[in-house]
PyMOL Python script that loads the backbone (N, CA, C, O; Angstrom):
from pymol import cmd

cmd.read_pdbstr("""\
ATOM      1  N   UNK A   1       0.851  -1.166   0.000  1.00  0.00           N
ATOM      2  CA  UNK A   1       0.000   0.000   0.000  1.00  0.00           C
ATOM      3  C   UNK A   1       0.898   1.231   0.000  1.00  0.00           C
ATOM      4  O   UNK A   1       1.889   1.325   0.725  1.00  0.00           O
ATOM      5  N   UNK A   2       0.423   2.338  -1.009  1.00  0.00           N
ATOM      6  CA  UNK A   2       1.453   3.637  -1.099  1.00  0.00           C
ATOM      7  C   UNK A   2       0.747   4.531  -0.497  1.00  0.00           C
ATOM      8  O   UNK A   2      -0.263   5.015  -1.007  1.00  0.00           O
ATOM      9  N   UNK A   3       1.246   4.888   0.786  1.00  0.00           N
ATOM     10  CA  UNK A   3       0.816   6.763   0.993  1.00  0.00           C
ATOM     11  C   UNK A   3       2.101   7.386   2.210  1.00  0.00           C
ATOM     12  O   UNK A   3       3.112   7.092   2.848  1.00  0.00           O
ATOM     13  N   UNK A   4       1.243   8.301   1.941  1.00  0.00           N
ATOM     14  CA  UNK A   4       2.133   9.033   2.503  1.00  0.00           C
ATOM     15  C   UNK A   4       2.237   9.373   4.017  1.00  0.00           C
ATOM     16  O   UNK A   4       1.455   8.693   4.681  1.00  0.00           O
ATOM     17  N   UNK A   5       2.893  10.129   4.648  1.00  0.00           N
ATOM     18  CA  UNK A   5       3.181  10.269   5.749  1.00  0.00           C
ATOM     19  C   UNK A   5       1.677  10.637   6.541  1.00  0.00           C
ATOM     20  O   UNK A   5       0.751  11.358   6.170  1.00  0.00           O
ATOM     21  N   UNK A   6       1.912   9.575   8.159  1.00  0.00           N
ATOM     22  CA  UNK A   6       0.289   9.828   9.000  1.00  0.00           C
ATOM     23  C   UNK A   6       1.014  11.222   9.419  1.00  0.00           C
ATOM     24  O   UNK A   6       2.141  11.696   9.276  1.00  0.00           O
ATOM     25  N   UNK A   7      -0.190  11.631  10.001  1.00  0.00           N
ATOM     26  CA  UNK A   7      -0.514  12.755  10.186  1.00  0.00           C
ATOM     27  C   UNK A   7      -1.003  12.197  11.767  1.00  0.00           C
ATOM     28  O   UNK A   7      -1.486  11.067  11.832  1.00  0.00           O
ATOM     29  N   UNK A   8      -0.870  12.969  12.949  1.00  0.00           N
ATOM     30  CA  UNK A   8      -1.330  12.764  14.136  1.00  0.00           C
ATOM     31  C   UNK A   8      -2.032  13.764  14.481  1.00  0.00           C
ATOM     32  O   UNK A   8      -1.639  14.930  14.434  1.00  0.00           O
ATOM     33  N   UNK A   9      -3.797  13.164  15.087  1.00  0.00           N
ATOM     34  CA  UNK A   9      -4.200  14.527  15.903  1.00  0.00           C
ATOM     35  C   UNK A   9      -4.446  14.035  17.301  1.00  0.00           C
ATOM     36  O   UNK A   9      -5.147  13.098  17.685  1.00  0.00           O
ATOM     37  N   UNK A  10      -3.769  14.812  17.914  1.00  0.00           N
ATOM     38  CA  UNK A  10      -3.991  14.746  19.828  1.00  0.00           C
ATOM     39  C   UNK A  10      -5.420  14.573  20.072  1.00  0.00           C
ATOM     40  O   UNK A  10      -6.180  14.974  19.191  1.00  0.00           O
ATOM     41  N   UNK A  11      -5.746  14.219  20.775  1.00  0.00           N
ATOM     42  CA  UNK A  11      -7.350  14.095  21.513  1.00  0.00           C
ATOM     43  C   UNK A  11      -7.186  15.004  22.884  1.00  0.00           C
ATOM     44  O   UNK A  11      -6.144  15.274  23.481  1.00  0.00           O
ATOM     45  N   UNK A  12      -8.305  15.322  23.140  1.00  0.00           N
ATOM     46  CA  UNK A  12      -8.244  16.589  24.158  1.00  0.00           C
ATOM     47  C   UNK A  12      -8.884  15.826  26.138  1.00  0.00           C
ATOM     48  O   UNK A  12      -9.053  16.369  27.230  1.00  0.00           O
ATOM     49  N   UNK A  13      -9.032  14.352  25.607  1.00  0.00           N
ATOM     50  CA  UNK A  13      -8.913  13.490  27.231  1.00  0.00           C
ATOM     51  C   UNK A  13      -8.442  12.544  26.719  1.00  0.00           C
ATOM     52  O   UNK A  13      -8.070  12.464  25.548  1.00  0.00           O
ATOM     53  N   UNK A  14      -8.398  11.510  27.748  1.00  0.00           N
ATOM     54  CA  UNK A  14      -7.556  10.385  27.445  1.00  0.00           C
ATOM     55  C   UNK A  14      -8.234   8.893  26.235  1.00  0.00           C
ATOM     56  O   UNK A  14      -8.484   7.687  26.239  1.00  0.00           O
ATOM     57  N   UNK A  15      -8.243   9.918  25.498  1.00  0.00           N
ATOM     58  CA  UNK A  15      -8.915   8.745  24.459  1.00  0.00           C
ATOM     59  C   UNK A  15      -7.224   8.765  23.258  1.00  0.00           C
ATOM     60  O   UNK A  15      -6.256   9.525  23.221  1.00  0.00           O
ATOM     61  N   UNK A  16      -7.560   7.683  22.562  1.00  0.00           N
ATOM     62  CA  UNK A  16      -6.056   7.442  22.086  1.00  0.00           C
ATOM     63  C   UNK A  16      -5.940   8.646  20.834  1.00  0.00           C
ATOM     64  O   UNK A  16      -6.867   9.317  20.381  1.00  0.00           O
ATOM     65  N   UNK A  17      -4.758   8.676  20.515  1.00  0.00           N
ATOM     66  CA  UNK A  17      -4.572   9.621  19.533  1.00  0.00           C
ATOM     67  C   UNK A  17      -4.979   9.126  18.258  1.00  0.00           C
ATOM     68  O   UNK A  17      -4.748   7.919  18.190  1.00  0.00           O
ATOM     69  N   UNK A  18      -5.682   9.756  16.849  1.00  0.00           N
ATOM     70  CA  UNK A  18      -6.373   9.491  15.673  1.00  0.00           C
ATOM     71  C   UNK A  18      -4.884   9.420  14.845  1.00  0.00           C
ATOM     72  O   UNK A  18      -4.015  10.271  15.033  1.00  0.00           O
ATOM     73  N   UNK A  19      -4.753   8.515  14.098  1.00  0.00           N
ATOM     74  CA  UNK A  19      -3.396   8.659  13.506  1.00  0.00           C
ATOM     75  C   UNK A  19      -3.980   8.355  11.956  1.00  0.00           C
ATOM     76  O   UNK A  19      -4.412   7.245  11.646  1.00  0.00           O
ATOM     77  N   UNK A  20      -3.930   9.578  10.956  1.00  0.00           N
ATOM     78  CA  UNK A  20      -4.288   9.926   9.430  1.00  0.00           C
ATOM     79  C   UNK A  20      -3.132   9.390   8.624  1.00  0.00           C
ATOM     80  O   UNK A  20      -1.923   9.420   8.853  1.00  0.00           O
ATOM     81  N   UNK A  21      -4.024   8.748   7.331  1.00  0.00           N
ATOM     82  CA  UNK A  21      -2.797   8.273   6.563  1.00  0.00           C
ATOM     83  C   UNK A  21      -3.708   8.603   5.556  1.00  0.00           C
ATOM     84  O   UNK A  21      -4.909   8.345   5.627  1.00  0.00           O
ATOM     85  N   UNK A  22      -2.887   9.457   4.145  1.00  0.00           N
ATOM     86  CA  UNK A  22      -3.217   9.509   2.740  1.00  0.00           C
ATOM     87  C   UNK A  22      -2.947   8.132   2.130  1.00  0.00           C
ATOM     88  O   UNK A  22      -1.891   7.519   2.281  1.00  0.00           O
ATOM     89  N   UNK A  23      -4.051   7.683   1.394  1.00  0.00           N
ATOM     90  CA  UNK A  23      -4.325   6.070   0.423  1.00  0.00           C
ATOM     91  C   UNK A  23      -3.757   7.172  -1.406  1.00  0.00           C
ATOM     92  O   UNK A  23      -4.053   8.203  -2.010  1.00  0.00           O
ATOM     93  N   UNK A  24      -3.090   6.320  -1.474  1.00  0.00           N
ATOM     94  CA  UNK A  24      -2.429   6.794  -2.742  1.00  0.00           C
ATOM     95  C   UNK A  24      -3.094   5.715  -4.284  1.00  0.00           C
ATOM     96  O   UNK A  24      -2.406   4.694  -4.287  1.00  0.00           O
ATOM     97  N   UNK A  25      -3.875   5.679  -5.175  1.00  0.00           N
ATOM     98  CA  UNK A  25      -3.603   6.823  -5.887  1.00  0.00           C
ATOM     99  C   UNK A  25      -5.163   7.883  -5.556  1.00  0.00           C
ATOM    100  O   UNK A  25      -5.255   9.060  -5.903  1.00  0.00           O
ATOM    101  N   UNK A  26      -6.022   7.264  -4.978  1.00  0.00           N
ATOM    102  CA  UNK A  26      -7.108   7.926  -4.800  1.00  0.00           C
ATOM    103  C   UNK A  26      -7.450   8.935  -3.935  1.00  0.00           C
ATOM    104  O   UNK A  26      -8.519   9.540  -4.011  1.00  0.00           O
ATOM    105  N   UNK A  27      -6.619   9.144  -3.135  1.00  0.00           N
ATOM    106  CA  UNK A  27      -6.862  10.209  -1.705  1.00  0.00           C
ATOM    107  C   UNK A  27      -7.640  10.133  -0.840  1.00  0.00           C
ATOM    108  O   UNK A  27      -8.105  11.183  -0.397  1.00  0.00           O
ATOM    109  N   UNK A  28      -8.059   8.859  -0.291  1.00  0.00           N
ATOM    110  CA  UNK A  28      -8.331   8.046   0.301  1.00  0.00           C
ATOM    111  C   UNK A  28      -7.948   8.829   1.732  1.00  0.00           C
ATOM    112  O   UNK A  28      -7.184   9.788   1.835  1.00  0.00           O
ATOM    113  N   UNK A  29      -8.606   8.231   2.695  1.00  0.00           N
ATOM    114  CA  UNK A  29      -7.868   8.611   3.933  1.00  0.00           C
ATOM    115  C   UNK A  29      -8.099   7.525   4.806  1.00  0.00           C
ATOM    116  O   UNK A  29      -9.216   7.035   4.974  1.00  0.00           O
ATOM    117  N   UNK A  30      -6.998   7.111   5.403  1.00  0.00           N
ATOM    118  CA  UNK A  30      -7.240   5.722   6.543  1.00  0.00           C
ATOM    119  C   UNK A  30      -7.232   6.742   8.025  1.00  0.00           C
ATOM    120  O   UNK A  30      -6.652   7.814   8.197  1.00  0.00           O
ATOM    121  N   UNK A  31      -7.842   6.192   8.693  1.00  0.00           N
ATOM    122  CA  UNK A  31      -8.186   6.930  10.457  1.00  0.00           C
ATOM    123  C   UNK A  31      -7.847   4.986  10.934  1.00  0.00           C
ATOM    124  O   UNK A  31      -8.331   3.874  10.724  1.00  0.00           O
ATOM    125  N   UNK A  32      -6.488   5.763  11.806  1.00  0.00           N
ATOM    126  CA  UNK A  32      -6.858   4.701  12.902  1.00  0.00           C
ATOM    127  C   UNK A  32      -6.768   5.092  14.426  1.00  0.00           C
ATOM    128  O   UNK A  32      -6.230   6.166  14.695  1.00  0.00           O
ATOM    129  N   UNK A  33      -7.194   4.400  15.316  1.00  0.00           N
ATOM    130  CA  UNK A  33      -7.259   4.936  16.259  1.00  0.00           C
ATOM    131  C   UNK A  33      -6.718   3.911  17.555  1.00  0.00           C
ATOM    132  O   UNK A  33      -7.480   3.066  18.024  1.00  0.00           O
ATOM    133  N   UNK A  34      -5.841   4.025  17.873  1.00  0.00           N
ATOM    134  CA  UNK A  34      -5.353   2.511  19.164  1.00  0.00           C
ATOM    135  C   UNK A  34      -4.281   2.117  19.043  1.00  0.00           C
ATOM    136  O   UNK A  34      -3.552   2.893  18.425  1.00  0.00           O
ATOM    137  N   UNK A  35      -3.913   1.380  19.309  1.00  0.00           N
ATOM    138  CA  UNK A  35      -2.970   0.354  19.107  1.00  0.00           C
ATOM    139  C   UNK A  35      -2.857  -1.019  19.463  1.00  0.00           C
ATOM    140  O   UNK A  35      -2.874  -1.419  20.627  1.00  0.00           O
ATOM    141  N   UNK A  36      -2.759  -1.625  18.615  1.00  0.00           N
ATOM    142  CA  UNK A  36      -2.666  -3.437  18.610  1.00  0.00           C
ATOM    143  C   UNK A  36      -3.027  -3.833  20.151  1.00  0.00           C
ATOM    144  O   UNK A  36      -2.351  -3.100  20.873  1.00  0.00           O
ATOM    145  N   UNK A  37      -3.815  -4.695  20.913  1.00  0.00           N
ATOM    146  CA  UNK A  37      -4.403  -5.376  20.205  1.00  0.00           C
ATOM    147  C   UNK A  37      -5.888  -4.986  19.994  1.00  0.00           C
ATOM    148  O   UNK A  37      -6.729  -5.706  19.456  1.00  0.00           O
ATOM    149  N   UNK A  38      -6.140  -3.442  20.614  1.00  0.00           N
ATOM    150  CA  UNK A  38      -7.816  -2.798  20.974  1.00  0.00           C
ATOM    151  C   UNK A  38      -7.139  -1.019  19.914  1.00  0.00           C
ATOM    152  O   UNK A  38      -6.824   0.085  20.359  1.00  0.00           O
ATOM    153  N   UNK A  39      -7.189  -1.726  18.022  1.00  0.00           N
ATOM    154  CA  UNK A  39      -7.241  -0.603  17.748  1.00  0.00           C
ATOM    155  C   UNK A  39      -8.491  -1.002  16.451  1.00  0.00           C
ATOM    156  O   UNK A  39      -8.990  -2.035  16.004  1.00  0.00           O
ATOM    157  N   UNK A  40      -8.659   0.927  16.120  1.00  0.00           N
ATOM    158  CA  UNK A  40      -9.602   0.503  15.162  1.00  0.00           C
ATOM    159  C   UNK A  40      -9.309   1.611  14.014  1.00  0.00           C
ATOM    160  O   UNK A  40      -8.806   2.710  14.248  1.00  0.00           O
ATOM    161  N   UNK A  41      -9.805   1.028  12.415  1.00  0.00           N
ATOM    162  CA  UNK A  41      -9.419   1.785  11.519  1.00  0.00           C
ATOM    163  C   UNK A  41     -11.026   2.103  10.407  1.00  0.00           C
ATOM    164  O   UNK A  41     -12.173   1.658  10.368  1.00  0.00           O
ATOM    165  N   UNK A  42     -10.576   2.665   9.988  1.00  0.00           N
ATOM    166  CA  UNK A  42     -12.015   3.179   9.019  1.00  0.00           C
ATOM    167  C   UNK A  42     -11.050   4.163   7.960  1.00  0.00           C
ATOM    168  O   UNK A  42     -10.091   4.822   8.362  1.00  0.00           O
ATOM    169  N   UNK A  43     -11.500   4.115   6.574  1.00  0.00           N
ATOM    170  CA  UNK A  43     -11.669   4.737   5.504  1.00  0.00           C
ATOM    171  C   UNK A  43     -12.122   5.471   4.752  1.00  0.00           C
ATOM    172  O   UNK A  43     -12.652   4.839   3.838  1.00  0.00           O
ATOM    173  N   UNK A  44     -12.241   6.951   4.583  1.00  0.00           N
ATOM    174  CA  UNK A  44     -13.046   7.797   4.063  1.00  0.00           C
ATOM    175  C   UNK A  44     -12.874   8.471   3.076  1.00  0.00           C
ATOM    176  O   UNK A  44     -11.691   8.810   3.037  1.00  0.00           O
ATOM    177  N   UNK A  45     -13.572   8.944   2.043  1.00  0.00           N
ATOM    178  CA  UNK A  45     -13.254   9.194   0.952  1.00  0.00           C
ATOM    179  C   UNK A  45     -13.236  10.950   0.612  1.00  0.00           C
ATOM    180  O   UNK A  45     -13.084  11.632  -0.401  1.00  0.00           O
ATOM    181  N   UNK A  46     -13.466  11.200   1.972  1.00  0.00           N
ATOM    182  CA  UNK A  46     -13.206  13.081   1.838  1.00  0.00           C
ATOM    183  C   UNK A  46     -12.962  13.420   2.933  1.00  0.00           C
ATOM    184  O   UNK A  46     -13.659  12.742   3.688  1.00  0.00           O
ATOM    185  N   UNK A  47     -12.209  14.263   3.604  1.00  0.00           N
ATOM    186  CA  UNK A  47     -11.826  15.554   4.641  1.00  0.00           C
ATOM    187  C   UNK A  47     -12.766  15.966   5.318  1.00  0.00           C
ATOM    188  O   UNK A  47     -12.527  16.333   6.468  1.00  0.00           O
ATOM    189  N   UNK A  48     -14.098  16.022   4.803  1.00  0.00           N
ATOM    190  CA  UNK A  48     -14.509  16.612   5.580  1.00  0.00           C
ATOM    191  C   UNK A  48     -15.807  15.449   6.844  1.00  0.00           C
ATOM    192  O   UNK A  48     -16.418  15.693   7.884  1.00  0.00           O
ATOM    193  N   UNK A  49     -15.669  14.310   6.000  1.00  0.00           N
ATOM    194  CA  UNK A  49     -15.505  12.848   7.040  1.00  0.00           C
ATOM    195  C   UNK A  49     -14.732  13.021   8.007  1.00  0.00           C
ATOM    196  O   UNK A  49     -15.283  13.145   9.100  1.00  0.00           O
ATOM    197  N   UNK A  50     -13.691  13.068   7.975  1.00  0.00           N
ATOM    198  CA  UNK A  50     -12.793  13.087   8.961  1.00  0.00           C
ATOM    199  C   UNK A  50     -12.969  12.733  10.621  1.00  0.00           C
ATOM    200  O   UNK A  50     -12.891  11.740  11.343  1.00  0.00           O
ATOM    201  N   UNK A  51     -13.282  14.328  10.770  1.00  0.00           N
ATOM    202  CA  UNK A  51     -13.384  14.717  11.964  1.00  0.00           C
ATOM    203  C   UNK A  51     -14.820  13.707  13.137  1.00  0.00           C
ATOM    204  O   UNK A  51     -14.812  13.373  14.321  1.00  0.00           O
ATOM    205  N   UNK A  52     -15.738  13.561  12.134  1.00  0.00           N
ATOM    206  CA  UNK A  52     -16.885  13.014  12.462  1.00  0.00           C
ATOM    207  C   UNK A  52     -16.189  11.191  12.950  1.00  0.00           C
ATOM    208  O   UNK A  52     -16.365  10.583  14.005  1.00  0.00           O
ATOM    209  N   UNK A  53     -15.530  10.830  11.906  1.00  0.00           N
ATOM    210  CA  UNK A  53     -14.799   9.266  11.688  1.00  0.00           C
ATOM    211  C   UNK A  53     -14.123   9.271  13.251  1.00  0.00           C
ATOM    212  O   UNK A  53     -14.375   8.441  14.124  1.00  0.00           O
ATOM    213  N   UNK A  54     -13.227  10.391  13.365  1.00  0.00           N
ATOM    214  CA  UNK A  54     -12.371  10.099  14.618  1.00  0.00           C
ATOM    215  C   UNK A  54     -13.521  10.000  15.591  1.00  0.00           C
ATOM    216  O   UNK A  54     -13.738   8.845  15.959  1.00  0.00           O
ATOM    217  N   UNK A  55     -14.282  10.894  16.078  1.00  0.00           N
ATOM    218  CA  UNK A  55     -14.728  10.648  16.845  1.00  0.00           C
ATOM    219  C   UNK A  55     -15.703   9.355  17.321  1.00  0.00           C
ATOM    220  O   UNK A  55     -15.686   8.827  18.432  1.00  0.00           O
ATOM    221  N   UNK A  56     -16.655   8.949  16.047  1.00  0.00           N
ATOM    222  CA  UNK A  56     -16.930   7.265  16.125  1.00  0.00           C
ATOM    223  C   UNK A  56     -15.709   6.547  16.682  1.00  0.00           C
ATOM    224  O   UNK A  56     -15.567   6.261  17.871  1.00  0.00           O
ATOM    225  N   UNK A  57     -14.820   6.276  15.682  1.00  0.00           N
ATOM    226  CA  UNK A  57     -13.665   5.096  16.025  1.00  0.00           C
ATOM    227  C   UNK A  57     -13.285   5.832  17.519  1.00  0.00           C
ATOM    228  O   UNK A  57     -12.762   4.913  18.149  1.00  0.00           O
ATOM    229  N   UNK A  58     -13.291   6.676  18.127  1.00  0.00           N
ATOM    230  CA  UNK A  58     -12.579   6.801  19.981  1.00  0.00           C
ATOM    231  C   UNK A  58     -14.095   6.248  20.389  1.00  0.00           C
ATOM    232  O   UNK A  58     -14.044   5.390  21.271  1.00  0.00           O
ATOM    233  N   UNK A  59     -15.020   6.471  20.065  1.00  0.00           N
ATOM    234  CA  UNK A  59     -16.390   5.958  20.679  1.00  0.00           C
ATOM    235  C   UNK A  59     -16.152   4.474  21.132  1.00  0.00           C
ATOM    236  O   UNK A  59     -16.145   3.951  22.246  1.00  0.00           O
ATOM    237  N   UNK A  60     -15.865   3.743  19.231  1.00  0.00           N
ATOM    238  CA  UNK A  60     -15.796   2.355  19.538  1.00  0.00           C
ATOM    239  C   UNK A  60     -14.413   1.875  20.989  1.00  0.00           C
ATOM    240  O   UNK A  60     -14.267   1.263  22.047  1.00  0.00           O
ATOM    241  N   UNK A  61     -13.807   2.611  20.101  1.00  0.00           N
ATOM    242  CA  UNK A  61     -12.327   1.919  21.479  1.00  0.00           C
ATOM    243  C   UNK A  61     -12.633   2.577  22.949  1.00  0.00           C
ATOM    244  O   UNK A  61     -11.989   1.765  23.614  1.00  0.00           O
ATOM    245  N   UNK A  62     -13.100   3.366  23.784  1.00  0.00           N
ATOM    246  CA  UNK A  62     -13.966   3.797  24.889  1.00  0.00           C
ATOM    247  C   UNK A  62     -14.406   2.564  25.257  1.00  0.00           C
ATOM    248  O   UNK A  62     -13.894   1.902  26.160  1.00  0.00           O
ATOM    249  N   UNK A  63     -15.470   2.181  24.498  1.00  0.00           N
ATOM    250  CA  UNK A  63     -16.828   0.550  24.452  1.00  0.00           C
ATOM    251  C   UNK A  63     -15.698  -0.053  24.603  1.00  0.00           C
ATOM    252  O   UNK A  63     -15.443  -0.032  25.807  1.00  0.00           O
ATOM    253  N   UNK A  64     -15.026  -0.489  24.127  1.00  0.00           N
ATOM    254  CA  UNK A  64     -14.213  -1.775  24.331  1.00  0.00           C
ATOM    255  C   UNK A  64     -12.839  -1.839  25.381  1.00  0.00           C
ATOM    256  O   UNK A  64     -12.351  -2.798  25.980  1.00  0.00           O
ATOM    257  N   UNK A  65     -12.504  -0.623  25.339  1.00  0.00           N
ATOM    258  CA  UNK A  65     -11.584  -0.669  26.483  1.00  0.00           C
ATOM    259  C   UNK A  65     -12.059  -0.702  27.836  1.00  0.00           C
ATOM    260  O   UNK A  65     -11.202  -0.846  28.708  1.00  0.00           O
ATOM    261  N   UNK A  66     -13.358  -0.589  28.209  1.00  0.00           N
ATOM    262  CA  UNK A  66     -14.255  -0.776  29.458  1.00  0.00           C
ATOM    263  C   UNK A  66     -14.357  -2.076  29.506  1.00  0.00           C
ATOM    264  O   UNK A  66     -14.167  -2.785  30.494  1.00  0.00           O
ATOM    265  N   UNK A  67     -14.735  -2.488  28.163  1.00  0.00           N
ATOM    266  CA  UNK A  67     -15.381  -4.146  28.441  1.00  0.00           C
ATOM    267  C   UNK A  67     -14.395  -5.195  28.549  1.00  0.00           C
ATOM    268  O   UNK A  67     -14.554  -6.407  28.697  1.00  0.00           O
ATOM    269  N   UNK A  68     -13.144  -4.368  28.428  1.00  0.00           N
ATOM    270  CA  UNK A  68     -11.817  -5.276  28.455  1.00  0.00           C
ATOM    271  C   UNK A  68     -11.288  -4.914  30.040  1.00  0.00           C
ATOM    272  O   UNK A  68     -10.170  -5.383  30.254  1.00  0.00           O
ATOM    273  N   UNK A  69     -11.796  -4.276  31.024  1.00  0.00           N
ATOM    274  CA  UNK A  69     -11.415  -4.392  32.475  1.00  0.00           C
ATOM    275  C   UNK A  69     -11.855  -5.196  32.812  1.00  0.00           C
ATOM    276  O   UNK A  69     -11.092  -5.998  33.352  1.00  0.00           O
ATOM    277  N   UNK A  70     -13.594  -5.638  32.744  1.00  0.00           N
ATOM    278  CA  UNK A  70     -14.567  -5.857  33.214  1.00  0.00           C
ATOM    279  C   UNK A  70     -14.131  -7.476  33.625  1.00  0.00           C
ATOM    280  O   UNK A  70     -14.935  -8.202  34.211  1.00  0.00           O
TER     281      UNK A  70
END
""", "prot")
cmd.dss("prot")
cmd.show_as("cartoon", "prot")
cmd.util.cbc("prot")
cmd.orient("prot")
């Protein structure tokens, strides 16, 4: 897979950081959010997805990082 450099955006509590990657040749954008083994990724096909995407995918990992104390 070709793209280019992620891009990191901080989260403003302790939810994990959104880490952006350009999908090459289409401009694609991968969102992932976690890290191995409670992470999650999603694909969007415009910018202005984005912001909405991160916040689902910290939703999902929230849900699951609770249900993984429990």
């Amino acid at each position: 897979m070709n793209s280019t450099p992620s891009f990191v955006m901080k989260p403003d509590s302790a939810l994990p950081i959104a880490k952006l990657r350009m999908l090459e040749p289409d401009a694609r954008i991968m969102i992932t959010v976690g890290e191995h083994p409670l992470q999650f990724r999603s694909i969007v096909s415009s910018h202005h997805l984005v912001e909405e995407r991160i916040i689902r995918l910290q939703s999902y990992w929230l849900k699951a990082s609770q249900n993984q104390e429990l």
